[in-house]
PAZA-954013 format. One record per residue (C-alpha): residue in three letters; x, y, z. Coordinates in Angstrom, 1 decimal. Example, Ala and Ser with C-alpha at 12.3 -4.5 7.8 and 13.67 -1.06 7.14 Angstrom:
2
rec r=Ala	x=12.3	y=-4.5	z=7.8 $
rec r=Ser	x=13.7	y=-1.1	z=7.1 $
***
This chain:
49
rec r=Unk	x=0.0	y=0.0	z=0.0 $
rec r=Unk	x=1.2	y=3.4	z=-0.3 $
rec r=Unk	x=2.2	y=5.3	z=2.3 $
rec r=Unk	x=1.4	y=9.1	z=1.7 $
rec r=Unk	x=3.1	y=10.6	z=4.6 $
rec r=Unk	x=6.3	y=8.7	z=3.1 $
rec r=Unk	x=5.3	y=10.4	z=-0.4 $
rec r=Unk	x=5.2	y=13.9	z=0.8 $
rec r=Unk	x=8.3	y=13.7	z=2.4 $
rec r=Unk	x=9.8	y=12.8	z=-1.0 $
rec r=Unk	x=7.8	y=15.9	z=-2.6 $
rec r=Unk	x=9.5	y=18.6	z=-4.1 $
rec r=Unk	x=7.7	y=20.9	z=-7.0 $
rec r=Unk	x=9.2	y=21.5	z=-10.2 $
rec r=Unk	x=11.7	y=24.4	z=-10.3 $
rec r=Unk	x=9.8	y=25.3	z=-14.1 $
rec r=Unk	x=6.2	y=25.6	z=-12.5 $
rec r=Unk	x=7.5	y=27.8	z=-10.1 $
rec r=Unk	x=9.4	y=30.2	z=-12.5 $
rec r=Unk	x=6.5	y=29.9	z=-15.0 $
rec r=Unk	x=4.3	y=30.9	z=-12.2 $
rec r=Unk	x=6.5	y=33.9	z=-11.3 $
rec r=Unk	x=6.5	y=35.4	z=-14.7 $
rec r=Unk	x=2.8	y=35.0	z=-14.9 $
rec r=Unk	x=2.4	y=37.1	z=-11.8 $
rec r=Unk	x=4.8	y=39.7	z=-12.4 $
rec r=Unk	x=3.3	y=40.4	z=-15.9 $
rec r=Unk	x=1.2	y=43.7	z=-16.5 $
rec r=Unk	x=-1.5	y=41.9	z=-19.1 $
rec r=Unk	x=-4.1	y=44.5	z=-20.1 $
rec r=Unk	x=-7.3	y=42.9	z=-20.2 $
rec r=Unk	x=-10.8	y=44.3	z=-22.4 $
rec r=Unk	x=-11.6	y=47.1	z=-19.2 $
rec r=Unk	x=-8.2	y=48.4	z=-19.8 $
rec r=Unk	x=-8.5	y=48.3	z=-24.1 $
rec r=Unk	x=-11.8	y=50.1	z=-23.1 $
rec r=Unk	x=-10.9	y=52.5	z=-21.0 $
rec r=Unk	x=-7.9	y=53.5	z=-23.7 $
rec r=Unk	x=-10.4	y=53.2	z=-26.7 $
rec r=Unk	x=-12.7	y=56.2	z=-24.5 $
rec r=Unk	x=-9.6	y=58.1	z=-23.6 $
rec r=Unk	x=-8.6	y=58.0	z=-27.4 $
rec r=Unk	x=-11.7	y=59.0	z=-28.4 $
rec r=Unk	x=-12.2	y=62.0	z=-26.6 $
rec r=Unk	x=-9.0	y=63.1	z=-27.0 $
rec r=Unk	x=-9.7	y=62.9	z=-31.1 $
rec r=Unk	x=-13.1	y=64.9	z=-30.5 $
rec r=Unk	x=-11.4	y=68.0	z=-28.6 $
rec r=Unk	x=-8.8	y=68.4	z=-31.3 $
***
């Protein structure tokens, strides 16, 4: 049978999850608020000119 606590003990994550997770975090992704709220600010800026 297995033993799970023995299992655990021999756990260690994988050094390229943990990077890939880093640079997914520390990315600034602009998401459809942001590419609206540019589109609105474009927009008005075109109309006053």
């Amino acid at each position: 049978m297995i033993n799970f606590e023995e299992e655990l003990k021999k756990f260690h994550p994988s050094p390229e999850v943990e990077e890939a997770v880093d640079t997914i975090y520390n990315q600034d992704l602009t998401d459809m608020a942001d590419l609206l709220v540019k589109l609105i600010k474009d927009s008005q800026q075109q109309e006053q000119e």
